[in-house]
TORRO-632846 format. One record per residue: residue in three letters; x, y, z of N, C-alpha, C, O in turn. Coordinates in steps of 0.001 Angstrom, whole numbers, padded with zeros to 6 digits, always signed. Atoms other than C-alpha are relative to their C-alpha. Layout:
N
ALAXYZXYZXYZXYZ ...
This chain:
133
UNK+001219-000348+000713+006801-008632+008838-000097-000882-001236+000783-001097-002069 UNK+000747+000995+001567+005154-010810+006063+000472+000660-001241+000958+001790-001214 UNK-000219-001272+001381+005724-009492+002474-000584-000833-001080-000271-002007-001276 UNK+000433+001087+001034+003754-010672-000397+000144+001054-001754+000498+002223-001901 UNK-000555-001059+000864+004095-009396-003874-001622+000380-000239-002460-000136+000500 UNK+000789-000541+000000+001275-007524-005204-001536-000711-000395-002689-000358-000149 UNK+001344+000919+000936-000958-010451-007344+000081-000591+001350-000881-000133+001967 UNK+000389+000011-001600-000468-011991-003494-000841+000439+000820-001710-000140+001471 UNK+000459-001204-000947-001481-009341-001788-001802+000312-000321-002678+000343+000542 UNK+001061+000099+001121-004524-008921-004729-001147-001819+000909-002314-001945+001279 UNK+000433+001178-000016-005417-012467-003823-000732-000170+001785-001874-000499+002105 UNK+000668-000010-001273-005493-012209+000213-000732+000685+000422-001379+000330+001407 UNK+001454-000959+000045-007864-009341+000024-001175-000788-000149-002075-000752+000690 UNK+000667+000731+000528-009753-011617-001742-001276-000855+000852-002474-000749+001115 UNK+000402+000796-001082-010098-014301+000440-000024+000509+001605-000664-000197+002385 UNK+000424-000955-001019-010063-011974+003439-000556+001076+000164+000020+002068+000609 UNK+001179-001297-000395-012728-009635+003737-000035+000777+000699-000774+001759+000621 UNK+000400-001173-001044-012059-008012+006689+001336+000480-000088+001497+001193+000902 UNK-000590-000412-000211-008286-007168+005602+000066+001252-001013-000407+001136-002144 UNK-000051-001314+000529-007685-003631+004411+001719+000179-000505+002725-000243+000066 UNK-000835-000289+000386-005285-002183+001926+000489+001368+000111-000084+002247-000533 UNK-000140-001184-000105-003503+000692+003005+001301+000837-000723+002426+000440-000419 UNK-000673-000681+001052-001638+003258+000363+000512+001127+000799-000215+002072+001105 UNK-000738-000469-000260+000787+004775+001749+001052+001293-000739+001817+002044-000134 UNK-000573-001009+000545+002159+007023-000911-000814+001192-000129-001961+001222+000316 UNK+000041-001307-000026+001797+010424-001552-001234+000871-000869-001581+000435-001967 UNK+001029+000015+000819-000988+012315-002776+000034+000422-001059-000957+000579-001773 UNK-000268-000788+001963+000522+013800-006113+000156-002052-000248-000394-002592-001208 UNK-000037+001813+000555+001176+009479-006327-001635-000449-000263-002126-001202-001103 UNK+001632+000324+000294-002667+009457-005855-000527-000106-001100-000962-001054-001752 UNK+000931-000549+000856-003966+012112-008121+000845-000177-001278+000206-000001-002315 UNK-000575-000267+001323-000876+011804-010902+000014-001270-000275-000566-001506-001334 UNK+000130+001422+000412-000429+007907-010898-001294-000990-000215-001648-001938-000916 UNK+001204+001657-000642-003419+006133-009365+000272-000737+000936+001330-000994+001512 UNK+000139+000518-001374-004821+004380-006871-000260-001550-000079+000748-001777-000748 UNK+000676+001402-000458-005988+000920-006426-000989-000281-000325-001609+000688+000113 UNK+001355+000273-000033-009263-000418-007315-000606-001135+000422-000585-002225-000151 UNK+000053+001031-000506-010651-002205-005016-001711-000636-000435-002208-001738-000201 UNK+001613+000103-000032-014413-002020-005958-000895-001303-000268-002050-001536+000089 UNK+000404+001858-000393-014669-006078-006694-000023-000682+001176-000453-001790+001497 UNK-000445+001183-001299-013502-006744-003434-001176+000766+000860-001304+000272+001981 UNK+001213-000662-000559-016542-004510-002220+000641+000835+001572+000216+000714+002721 UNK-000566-000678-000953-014033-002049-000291+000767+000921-000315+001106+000599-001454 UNK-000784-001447+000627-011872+001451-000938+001197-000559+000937+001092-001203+001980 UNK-000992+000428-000513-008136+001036-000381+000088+001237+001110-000944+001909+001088 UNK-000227-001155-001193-007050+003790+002677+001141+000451-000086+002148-000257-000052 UNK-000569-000689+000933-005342+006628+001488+000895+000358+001275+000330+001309+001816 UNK-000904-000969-001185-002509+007646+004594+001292+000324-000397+001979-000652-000699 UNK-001513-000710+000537+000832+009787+003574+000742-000682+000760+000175-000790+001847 UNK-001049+000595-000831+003684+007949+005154+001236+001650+000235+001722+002173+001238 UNK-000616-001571+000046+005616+011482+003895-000554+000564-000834-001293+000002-001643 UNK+000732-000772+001396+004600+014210+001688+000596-000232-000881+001604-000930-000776 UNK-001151-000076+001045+005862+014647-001629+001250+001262+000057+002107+001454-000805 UNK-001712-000456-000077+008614+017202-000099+000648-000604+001267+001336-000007+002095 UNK-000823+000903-000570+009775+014558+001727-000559+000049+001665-000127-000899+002321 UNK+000184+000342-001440+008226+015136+005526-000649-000980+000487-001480-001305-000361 UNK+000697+000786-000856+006795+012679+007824-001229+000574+000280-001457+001757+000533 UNK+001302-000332-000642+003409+012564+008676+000087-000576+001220+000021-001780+001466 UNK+000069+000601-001299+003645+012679+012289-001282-000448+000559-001293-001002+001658 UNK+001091+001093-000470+000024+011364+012551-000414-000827-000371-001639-000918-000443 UNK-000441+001595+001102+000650+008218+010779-001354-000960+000775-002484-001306+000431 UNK+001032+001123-000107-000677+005927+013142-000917+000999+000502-001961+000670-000061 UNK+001722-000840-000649-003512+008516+014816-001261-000116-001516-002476-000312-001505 UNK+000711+000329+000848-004573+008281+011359-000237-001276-000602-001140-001481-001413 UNK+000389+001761+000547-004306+004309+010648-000819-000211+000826-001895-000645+000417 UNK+001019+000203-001511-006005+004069+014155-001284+000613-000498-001958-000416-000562 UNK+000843-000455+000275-008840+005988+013032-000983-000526-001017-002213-000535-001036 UNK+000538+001043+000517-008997+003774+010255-000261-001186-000107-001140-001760-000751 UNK+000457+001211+000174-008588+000850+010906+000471-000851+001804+001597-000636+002253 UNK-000475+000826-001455-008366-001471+014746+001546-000708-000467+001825-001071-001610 UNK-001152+000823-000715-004914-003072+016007-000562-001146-000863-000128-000996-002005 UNK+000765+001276+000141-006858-006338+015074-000148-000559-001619-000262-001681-002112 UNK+000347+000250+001664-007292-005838+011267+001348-000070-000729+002323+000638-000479 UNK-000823+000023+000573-005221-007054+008862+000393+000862-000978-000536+001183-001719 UNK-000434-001210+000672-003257-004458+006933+000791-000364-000967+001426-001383-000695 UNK-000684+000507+000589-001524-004761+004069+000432+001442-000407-000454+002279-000580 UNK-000608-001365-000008+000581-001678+003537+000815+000249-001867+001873-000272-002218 UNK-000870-000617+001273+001595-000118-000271+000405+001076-000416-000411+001988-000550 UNK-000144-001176+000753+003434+002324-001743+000608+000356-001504-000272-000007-002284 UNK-000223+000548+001217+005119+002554-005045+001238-000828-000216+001284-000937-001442 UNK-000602+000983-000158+007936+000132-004623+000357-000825+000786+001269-001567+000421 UNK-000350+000667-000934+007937-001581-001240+000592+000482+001051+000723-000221+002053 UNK-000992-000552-000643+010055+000954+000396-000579+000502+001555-000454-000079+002633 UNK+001295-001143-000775+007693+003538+002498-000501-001004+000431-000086-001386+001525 UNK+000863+000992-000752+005322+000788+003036+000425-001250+000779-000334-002050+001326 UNK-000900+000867-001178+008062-001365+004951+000018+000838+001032-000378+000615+002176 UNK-000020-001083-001824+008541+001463+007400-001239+000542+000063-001302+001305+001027 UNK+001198+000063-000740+005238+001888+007683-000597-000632+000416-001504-000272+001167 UNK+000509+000973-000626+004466-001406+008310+000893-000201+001374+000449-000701+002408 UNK-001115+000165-001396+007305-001471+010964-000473+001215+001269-000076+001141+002432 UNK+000521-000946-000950+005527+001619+012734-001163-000574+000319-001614-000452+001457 UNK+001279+000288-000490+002515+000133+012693-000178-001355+001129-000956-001469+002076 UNK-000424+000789-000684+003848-002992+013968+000449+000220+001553+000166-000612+002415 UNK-000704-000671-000825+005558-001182+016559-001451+001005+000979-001433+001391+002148 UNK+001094-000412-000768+002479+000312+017796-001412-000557+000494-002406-000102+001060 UNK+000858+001087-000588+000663-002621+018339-000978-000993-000978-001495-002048-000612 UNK+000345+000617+001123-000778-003583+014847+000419-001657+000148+001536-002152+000303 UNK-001221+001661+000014-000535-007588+014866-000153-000712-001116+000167-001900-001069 UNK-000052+000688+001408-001091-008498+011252+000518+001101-001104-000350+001845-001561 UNK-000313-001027+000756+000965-006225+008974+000499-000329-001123+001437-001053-000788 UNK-000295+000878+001173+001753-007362+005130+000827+001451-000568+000378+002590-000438 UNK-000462-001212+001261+004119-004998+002763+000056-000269-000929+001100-000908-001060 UNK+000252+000149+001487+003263-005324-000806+001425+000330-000273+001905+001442-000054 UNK-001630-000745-000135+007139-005513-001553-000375+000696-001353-000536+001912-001246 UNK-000009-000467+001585+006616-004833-005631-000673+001000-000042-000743+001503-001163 UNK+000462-000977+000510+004628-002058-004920-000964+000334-000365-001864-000480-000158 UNK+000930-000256+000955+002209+000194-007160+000718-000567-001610+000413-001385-002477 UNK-000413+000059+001304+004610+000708-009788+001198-000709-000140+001922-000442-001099 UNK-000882+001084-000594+007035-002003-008476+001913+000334-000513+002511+001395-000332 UNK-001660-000631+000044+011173-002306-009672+000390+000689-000981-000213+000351-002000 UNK-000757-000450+000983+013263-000120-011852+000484-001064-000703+000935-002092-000199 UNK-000633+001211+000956+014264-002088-014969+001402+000453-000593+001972+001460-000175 UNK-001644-000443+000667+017714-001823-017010+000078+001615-000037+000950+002335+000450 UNK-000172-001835+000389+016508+002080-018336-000542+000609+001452-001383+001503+001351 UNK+000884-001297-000947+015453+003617-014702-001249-000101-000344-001874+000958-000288 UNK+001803-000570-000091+011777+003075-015323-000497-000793+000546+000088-001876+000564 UNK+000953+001040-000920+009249+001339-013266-001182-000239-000680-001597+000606-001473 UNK+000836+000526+000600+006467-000740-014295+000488-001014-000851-000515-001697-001056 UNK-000133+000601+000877+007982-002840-016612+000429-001511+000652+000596-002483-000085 UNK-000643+001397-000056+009208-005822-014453-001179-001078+001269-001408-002288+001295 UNK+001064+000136-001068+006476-005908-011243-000678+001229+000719-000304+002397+000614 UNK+000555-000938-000515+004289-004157-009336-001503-000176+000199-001857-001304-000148 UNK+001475+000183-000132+000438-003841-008608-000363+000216-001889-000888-000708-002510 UNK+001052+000031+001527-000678-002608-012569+001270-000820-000866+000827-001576-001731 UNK-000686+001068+000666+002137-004471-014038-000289-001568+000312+000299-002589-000043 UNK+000327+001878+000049+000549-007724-013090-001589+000167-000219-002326-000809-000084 UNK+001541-000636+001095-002920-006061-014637-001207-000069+001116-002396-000316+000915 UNK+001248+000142-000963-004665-005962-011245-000256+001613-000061+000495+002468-000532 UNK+000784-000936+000181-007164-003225-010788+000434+001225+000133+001343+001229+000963 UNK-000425-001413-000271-006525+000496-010820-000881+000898-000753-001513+000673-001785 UNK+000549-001304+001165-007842+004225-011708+000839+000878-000021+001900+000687+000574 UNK-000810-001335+000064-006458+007796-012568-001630+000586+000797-002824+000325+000648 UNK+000927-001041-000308-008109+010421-010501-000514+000822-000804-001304+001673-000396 
């Protein structure tokens, strides 16, 4: 699978119009962190749980990527550090998806020296778009 970091990732949206960003984390990550803003690129990122926030699988992962988006479209998969959205790009892959990207850095990308994220990479640590619910 491809992996680009997030100002990457930011960039091939860009220049690809018909590929979709799909957010993979959780919806307390939604409504407590933020989401994405894609509204320059004249498109909403696609909101699918990979797990909840007490840890289960969403066993309709792909019934719900399928719903959103064709086999055919390019996907670029995030969650808040690269993790989730590798094995979800590997399911999706795995189910017939043939362009699958994982934002490795993330929303809120790596832990720095103190345990905290944001401070070294990530999607708003490189000042690309975002909101709070």
């Amino acid at each position: 699978m491809l992996e680009m970091t997030a100002a990457e990732a930011w960039a091939h949206l860009a220049q690809n119009p018909d590929a979709q960003l799909v957010d993979v984390r959780t919806r307390a990550e939604w409504h407590f962190v933020g989401i994405t803003n894609l509204d320059d690129l004249d498109r909403q990122p696609i909101l699918i749980e990979w797990v909840s926030a007490d840890g289960t699988a969403n066993q309709s992962f792909i019934e719900d990527l399928a719903a959103a988006v064709s086999t055919d479209t390019c996907v670029l998969m995030l969650c808040r550090s690269g993790v989730r959205s590798l094995a979800a790009g590997n399911a999706a892959l795995a189910a017939g998806y043939k362009s699958v990207i994982n934002i490795s850095d993330g929303f809120e990308g790596d832990l720095d020296a103190h345990q905290q994220r944001g401070h070294i990479n990530g999607w708003r640590f490189s000042g690309l778009q975002w909101r709070q619910s």
